[in-house]
Residue frames as qw, qx, qy, qz and C-alpha x, y, z in Angstrom:
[[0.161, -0.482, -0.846, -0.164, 12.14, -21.59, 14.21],
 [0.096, -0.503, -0.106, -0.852, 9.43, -18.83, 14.73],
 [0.225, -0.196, -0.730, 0.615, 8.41, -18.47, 18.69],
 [0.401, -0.746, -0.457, -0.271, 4.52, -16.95, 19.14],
 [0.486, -0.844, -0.211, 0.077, 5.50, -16.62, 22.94],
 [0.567, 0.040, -0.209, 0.796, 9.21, -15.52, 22.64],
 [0.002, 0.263, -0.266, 0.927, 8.47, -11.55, 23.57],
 [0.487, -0.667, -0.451, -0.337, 5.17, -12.54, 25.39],
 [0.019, -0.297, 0.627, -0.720, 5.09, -10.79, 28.80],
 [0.680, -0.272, -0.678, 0.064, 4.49, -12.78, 31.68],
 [0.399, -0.649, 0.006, -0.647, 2.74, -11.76, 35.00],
 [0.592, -0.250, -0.766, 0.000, 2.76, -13.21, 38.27],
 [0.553, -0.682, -0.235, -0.417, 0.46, -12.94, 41.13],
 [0.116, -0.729, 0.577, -0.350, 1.60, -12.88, 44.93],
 [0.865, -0.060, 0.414, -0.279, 0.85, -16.46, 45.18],
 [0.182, -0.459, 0.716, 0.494, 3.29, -17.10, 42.26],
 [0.617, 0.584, 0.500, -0.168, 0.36, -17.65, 39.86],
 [0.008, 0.299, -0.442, -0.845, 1.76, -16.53, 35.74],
 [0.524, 0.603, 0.600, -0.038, -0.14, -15.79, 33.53],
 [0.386, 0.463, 0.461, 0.651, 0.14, -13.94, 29.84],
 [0.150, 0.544, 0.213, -0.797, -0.48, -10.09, 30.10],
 [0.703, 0.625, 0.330, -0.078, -2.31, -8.76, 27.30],
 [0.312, -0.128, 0.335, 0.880, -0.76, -7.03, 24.29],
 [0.359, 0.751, 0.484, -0.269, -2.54, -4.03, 22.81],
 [0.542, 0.131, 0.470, 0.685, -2.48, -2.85, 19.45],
 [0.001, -0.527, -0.180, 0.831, -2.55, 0.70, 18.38],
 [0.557, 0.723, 0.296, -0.282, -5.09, 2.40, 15.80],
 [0.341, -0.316, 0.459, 0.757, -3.10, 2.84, 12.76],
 [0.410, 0.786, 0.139, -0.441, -4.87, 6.00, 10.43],
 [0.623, 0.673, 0.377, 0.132, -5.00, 6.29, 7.02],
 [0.163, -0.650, 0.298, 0.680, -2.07, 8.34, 5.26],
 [0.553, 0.710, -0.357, -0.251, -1.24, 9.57, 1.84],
 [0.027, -0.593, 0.799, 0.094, 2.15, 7.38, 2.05],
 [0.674, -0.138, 0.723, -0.065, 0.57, 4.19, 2.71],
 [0.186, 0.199, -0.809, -0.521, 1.02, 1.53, -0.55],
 [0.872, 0.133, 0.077, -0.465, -2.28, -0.48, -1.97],
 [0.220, -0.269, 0.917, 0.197, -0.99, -4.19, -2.70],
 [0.869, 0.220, -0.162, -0.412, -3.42, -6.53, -4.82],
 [0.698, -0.200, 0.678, -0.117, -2.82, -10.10, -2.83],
 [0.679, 0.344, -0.554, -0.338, -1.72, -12.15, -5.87],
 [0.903, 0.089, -0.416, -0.061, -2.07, -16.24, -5.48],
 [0.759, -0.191, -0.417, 0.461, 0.07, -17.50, -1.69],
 [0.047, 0.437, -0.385, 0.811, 0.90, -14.29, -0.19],
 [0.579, -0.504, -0.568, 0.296, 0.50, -14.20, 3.45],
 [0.304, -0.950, 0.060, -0.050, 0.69, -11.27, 6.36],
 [0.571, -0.760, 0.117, 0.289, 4.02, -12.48, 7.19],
 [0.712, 0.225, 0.424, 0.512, 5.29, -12.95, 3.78],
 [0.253, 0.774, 0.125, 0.567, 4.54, -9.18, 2.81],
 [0.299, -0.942, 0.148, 0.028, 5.72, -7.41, 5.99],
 [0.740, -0.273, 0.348, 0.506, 8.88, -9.20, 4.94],
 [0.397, 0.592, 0.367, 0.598, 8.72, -7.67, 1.36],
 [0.319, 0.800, 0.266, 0.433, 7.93, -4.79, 2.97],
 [0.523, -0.809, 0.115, -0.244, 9.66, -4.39, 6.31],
 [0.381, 0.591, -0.630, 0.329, 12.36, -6.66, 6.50],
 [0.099, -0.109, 0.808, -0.571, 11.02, -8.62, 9.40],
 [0.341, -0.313, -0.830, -0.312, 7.84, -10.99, 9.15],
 [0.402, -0.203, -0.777, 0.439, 7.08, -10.11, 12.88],
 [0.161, 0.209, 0.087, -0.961, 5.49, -7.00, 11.96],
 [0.148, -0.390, -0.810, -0.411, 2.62, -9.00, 9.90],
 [0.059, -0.522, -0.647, 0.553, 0.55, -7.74, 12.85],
 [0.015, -0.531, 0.123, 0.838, 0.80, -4.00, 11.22],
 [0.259, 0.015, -0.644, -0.720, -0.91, -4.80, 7.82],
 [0.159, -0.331, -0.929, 0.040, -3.17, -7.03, 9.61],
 [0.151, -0.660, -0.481, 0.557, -4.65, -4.13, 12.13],
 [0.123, 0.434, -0.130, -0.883, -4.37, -1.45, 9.46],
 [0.425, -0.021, -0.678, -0.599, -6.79, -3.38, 7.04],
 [0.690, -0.175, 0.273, -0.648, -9.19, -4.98, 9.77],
 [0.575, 0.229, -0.764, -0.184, -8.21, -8.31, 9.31],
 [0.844, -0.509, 0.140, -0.094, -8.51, -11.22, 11.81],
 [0.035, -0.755, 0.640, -0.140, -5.71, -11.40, 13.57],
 [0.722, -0.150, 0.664, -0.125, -5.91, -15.46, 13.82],
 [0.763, 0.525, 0.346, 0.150, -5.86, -15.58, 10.02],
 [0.471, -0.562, 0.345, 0.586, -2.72, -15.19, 8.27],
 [0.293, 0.187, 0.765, 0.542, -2.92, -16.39, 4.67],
 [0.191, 0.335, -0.084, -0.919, -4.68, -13.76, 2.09],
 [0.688, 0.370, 0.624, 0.026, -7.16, -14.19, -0.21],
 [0.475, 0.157, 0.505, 0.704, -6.26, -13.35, -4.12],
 [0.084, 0.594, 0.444, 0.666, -7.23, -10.15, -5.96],
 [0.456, -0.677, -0.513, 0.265, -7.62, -8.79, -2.58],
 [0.388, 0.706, -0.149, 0.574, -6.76, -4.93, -2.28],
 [0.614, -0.676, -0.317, 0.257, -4.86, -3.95, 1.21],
 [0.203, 0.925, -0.101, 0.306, -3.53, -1.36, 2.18],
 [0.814, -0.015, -0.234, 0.532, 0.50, -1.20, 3.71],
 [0.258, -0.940, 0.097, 0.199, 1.35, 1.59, 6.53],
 [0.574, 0.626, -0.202, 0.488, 4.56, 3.08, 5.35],
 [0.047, -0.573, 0.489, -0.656, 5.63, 4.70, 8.65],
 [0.845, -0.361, -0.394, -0.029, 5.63, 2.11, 10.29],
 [0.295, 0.265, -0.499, 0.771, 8.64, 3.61, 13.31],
 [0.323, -0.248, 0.168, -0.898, 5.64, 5.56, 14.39],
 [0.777, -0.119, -0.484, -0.385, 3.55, 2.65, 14.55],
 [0.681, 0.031, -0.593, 0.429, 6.20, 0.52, 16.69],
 [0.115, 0.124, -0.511, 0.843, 6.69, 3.57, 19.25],
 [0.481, -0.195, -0.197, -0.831, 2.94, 3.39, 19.40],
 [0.886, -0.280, -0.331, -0.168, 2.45, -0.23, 20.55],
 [0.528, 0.117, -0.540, 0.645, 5.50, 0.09, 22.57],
 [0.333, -0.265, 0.358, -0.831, 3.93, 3.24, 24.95],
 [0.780, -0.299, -0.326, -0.444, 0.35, 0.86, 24.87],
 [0.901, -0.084, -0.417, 0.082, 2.39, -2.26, 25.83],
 [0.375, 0.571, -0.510, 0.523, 4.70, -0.61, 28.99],
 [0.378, -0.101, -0.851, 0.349, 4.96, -2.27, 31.92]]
């Protein structure tokens, strides 16, 4: 079953207060490599980063590279988006943002 908070990082205060840190997400520019998709009928963010990544958990990455809201998963048909291809760089990118 899919876990939202499994990698969430978690703060606490000297008073043993927790609370969620944030999570930032990194610009991700325009390249020659990236692929155009045309959303056909059900697709979803988490359905294509699977198609195209091998891992649903990256939906984020199509989301933020096409200006999407990030609270809205599900596409809308005939839609054109665009799909980062280098996506390594991407990862080591929100990883530096997101270090302790």
């Amino acid at each position: 079953m899919f876990n939202r908070y499994k990698d969430a990082r978690i703060k606490k205060t000297a008073n043993n207060d927790r609370y969620f840190k944030p999570t930032f997400y990194p610009k991700i520019d325009e390249k020659d490599s990236d692929i155009m998709h045309f959303v056909v009928e059900g697709e979803r963010l988490d359905l294509l980063s699977h198609k195209y990544y091998g891992d649903i958990n990256l939906w984020w990455i199509i989301s933020k590279a096409n200006g999407l809201d990030p609270s809205i998963i599900g596409l809308k048909p005939a839609q054109e988006i665009r799909i980062p291809t280098d996506v390594g760089e991407i990862i080591r990118s929100f990883n530096s943002e997101n270090m302790e």
